[in-house]
DSSP file (Angstrom, degrees, kcal/mol; ACC not computed):
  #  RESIDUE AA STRUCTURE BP1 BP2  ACC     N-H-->O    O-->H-N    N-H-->O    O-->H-N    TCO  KAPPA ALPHA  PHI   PSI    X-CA   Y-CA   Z-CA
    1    1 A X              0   0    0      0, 0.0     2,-0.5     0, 0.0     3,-0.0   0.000 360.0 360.0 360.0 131.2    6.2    6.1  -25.6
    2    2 A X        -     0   0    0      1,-0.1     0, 0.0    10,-0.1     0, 0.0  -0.602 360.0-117.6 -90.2 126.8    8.1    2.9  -26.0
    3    3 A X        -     0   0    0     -2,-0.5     2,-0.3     1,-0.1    -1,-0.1  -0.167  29.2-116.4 -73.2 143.3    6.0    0.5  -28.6
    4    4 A X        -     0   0    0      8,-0.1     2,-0.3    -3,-0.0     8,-0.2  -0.405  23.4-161.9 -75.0 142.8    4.7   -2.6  -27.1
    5    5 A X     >> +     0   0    0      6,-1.5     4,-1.6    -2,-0.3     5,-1.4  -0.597  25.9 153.0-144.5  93.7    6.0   -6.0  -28.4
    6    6 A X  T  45 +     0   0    0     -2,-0.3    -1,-0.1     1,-0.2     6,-0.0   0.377  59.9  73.4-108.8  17.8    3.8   -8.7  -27.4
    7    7 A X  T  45S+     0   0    0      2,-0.0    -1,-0.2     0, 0.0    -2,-0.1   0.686 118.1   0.7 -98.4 -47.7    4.4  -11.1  -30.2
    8    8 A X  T  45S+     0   0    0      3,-0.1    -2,-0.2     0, 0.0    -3,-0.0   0.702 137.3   6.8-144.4   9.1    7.9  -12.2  -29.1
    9    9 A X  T  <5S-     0   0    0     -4,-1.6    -3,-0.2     2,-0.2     4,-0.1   0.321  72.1-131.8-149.4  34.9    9.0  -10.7  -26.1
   10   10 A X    > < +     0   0    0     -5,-1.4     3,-1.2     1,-0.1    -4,-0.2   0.292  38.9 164.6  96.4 -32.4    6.7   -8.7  -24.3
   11   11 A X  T 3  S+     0   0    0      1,-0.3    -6,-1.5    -6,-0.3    -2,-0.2   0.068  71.6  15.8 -72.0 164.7    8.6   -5.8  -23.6
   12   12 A X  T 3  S+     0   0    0     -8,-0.2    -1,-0.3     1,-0.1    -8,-0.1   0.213 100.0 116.2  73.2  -9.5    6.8   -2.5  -22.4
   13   13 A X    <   -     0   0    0     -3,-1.2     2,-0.4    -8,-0.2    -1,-0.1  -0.717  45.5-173.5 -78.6 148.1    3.5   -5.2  -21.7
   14   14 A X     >  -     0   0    0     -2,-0.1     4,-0.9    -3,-0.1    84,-0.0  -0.905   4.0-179.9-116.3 118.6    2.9   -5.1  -17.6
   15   15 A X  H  > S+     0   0    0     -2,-0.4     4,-0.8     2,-0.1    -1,-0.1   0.769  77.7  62.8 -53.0 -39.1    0.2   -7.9  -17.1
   16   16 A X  H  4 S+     0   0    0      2,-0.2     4,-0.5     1,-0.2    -1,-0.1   0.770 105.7  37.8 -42.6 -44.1    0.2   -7.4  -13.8
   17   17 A X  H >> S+     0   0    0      2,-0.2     3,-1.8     1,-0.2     4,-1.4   0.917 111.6  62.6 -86.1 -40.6   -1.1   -3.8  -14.0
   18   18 A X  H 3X S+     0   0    0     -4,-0.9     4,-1.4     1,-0.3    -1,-0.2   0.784 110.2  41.0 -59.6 -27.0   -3.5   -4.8  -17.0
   19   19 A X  H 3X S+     0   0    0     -4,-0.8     4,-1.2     2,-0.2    -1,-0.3   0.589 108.0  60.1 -99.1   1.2   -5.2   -7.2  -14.6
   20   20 A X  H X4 S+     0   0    0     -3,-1.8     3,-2.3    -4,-0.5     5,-0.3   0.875 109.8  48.0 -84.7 -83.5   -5.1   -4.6  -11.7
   21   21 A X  H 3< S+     0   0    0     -4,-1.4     4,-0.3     1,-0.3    -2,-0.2   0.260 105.1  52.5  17.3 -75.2   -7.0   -2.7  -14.0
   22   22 A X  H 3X S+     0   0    0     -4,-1.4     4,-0.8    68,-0.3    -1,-0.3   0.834 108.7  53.5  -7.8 -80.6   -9.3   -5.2  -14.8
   23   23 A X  T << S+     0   0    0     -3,-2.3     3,-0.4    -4,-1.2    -2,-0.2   0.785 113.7  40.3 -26.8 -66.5   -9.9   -5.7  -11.1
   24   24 A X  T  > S+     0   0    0      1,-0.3     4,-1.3    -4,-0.3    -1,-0.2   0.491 108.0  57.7 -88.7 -19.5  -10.7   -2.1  -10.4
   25   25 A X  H  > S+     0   0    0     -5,-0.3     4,-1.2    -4,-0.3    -1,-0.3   0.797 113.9  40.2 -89.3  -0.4  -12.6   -1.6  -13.3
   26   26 A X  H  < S+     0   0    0     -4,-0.8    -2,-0.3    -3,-0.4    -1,-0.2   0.340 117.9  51.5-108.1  -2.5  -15.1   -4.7  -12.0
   27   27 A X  H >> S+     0   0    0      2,-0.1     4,-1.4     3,-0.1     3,-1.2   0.812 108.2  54.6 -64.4 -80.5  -14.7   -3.2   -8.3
   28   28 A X  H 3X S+     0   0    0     -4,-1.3     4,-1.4     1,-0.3    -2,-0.2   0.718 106.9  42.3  -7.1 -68.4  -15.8   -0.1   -9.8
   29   29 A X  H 3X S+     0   0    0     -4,-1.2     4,-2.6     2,-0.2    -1,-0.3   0.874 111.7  60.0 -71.9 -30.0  -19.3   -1.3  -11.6
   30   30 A X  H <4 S+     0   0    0     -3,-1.2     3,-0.3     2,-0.2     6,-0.2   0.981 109.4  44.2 -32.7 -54.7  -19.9   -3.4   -8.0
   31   31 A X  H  < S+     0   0    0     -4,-1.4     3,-0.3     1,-0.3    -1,-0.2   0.653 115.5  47.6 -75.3 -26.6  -19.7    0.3   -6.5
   32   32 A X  H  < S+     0   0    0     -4,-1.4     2,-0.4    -5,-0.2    -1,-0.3   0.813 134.7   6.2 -57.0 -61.4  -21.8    1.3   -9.3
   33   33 A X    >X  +     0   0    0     -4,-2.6     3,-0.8    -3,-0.3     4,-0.5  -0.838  58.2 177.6-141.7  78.1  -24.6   -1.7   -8.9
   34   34 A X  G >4 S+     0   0    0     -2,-0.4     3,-1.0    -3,-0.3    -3,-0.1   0.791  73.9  76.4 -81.6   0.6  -23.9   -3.5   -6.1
   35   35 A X  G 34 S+     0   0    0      1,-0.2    -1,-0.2    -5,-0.2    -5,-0.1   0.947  92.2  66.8 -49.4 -32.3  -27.4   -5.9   -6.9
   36   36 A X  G <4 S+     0   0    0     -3,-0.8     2,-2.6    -6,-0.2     5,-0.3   0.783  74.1  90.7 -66.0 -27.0  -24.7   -7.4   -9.6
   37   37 A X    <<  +     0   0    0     -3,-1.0    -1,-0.1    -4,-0.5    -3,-0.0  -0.219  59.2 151.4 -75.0  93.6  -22.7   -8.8   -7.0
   38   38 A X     >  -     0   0    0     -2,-2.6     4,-0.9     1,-0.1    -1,-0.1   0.486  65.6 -70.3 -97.7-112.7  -24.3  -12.7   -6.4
   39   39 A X  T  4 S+     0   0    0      2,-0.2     4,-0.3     3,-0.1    -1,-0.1   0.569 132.8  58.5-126.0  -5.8  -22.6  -15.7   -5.3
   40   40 A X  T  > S+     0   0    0      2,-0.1     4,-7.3     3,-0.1     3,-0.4   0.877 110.5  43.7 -73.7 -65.7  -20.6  -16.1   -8.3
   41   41 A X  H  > S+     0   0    0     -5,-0.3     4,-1.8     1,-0.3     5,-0.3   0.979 117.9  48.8 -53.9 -64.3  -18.9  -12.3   -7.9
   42   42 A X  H  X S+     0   0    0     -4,-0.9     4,-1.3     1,-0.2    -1,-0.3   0.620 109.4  47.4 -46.6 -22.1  -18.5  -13.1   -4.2
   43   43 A X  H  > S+     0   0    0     -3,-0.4     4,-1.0    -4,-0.3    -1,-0.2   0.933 121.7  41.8 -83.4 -66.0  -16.8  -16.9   -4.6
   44   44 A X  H  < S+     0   0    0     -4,-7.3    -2,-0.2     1,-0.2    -1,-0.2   0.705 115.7  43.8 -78.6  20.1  -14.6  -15.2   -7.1
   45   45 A X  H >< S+     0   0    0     -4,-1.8     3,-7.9     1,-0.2    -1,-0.2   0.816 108.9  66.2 -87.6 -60.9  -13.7  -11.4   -5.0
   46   46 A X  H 3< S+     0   0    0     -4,-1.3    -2,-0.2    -5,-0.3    -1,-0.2   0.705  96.0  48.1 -38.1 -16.3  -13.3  -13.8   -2.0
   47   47 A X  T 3< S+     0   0    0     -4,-1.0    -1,-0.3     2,-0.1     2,-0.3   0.273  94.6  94.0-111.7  12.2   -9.9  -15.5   -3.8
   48   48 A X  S <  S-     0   0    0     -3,-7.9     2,-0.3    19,-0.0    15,-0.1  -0.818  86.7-114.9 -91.7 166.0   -8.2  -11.5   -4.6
   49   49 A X    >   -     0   0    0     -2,-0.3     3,-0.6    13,-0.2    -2,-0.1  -0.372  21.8-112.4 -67.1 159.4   -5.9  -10.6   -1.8
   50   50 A X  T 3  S+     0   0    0     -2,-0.3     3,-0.2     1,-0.2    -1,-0.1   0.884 117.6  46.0 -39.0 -69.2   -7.1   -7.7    0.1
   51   51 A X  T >   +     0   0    0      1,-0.2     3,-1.9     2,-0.1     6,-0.3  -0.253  65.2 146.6-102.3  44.5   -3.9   -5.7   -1.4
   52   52 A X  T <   +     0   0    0     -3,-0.6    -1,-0.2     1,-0.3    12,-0.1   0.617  67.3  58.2  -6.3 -43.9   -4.2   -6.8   -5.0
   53   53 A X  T 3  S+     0   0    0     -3,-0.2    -1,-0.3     4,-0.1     2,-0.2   0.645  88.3  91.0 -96.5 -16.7   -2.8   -3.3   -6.2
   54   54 A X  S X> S-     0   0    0     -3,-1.9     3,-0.7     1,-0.1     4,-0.6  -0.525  81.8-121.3 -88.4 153.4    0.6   -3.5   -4.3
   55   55 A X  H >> S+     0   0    0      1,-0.3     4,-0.6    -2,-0.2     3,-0.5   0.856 109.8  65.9 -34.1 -58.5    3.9   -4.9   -5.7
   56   56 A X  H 34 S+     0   0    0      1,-0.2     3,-0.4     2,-0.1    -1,-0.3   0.721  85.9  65.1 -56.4 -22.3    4.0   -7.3   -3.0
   57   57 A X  H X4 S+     0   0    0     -3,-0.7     3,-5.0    -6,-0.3    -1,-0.2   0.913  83.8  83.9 -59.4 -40.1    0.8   -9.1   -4.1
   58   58 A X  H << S+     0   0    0     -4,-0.6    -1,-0.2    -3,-0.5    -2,-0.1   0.927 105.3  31.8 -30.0 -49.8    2.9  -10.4   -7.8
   59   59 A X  T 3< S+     0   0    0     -4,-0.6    -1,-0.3    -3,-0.4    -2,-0.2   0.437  93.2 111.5-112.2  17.9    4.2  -13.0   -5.9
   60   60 A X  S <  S-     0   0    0     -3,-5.0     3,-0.1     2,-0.1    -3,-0.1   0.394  84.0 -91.9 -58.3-146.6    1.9  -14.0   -3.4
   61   61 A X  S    S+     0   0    0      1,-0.1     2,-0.7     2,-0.0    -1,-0.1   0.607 113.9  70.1 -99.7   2.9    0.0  -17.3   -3.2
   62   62 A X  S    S-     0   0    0     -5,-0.2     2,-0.6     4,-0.0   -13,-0.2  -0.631  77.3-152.0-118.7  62.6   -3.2  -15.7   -5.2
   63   63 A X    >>  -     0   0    0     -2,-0.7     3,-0.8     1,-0.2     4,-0.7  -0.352   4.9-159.6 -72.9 109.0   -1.9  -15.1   -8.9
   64   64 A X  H >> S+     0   0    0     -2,-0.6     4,-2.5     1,-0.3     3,-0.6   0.819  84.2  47.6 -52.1 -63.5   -4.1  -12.1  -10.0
   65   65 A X  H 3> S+     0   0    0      1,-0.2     4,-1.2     2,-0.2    -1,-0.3   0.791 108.1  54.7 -64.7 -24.8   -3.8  -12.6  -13.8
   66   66 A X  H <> S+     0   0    0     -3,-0.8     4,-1.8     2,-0.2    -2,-0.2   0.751 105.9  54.0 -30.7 -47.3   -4.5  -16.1  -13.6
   67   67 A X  H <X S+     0   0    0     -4,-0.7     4,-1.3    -3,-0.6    -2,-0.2   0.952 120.0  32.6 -60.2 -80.6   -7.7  -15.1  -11.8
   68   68 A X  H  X S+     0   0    0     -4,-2.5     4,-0.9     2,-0.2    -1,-0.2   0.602 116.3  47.0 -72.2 -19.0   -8.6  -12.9  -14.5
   69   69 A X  H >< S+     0   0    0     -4,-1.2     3,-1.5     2,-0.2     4,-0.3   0.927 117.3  51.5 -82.8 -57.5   -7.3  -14.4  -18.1
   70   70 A X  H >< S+     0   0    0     -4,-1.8     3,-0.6     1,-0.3    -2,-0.2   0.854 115.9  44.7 -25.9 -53.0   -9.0  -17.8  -16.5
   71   71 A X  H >X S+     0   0    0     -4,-1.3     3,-1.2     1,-0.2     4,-1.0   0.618  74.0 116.1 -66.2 -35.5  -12.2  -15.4  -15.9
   72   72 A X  H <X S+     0   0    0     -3,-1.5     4,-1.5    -4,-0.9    -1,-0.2   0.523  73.2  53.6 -27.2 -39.3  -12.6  -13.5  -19.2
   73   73 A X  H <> S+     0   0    0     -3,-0.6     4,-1.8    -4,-0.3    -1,-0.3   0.934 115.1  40.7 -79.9 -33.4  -16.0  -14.9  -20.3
   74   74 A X  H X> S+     0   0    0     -3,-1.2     3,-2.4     1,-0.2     4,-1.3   0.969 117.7  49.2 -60.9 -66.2  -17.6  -14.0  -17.0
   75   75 A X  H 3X S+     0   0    0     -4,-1.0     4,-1.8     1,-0.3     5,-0.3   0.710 107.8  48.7 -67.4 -34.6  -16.0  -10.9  -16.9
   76   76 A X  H 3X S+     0   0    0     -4,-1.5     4,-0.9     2,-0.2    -1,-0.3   0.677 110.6  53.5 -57.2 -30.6  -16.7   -9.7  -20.2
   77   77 A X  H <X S+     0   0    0     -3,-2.4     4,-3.0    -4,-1.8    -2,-0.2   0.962 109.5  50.6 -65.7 -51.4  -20.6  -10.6  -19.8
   78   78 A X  H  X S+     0   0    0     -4,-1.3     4,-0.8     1,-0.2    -2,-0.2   0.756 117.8  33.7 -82.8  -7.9  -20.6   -8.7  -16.8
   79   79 A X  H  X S+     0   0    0     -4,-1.8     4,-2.2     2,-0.2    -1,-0.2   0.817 123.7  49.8 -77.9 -61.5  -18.9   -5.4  -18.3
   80   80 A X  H >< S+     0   0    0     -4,-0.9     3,-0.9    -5,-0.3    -2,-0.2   0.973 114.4  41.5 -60.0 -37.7  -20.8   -6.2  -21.8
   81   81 A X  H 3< S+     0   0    0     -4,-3.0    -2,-0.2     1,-0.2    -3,-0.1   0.849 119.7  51.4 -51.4 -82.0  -24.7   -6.8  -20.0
   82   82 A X  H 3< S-     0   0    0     -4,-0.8    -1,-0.2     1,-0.1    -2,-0.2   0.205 104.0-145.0  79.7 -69.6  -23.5   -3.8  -18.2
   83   83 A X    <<  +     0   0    0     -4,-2.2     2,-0.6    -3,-0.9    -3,-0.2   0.953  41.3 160.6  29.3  93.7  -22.5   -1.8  -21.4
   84   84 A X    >>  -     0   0    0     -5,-0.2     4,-1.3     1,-0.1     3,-0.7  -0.750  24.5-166.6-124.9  94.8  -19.7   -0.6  -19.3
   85   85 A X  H 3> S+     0   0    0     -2,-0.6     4,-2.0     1,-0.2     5,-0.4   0.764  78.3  53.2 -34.5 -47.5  -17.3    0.7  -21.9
   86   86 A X  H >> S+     0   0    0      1,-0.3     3,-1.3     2,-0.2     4,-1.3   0.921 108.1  49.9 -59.6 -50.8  -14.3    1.1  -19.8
   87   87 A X  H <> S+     0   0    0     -3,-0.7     4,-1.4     1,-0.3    -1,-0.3   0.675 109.0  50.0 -17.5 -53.2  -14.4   -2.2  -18.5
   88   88 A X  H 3X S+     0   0    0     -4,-1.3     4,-0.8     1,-0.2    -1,-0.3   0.580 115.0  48.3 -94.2  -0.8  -14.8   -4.0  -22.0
   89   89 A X  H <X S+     0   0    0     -4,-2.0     4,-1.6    -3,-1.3    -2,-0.2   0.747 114.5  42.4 -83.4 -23.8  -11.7   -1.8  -23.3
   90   90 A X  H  X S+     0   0    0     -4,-1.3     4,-0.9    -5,-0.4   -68,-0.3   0.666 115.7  48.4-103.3 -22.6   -9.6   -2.5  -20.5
   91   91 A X  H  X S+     0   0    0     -4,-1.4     4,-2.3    -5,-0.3     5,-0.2   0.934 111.6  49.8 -79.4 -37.7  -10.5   -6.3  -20.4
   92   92 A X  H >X S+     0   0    0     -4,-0.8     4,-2.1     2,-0.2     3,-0.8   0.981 112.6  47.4 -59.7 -46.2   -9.9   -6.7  -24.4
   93   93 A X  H >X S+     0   0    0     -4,-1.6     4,-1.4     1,-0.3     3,-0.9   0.944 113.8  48.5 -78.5 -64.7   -6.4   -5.0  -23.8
   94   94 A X  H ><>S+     0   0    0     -4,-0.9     5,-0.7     1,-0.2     3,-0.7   0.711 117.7  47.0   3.7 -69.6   -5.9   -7.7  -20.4
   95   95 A X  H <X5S+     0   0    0     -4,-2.3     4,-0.6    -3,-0.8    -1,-0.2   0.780 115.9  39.5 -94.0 -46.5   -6.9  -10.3  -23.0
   96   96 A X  H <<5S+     0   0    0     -4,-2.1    -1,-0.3    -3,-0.9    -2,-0.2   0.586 123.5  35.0 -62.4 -22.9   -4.7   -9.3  -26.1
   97   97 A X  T <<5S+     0   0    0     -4,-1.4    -2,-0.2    -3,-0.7    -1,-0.2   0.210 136.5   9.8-138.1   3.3   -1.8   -8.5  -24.7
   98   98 A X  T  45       0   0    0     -5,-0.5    -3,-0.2    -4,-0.1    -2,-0.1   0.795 360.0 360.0-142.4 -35.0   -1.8  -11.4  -21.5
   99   99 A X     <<       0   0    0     -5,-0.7    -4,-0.2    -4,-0.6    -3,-0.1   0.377 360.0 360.0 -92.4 360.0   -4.2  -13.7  -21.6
């Protein structure tokens, strides 16, 4: 495994995939609890593309990691109220290593 270096240039980090991640692990608890989804979740689901998870998305008009480092205190209440572990591991690594 090639060691991560996020201190001065990144290498081995994908942000991209760390916010797909993200994404799917907060799709994931919806599917889980969909009561949790209010007008907040909807405003901000309503601004992912559709295909989030494809290549093609990186450079659309809808920048995914923006979406989510911007987002990090919401998202982290709704994973921590939650207590949905995976969520709050996979958002701290998002958050450390991108945001």
């Amino acid at each position: 495994m090639l060691k991560k270096d996020r201190y001065i240039t990144f290498q081995n980090i994908d942000c991209y995939q760390n916010a797909v991640d993200v994404l799917d692990c907060m799709y994931e608890l919806f599917k889980l609890k969909p009561n949790l989804k209010n007008g907040f979740w909807i405003k901000f689901c309503e601004q992912l593309p559709i295909n989030y998870k494809e290549e093609f998305s990186k450079d659309g008009n809808r920048d995914i990691l923006y979406l989510v480092c911007s987002n990090v205190f919401y998202l982290s209440d709704l994973f921590e109220e939650n207590e949905f572990q995976k969520g709050i591991d996979v958002l701290k690594n998002a958050e450390l290593e991108c945001c």
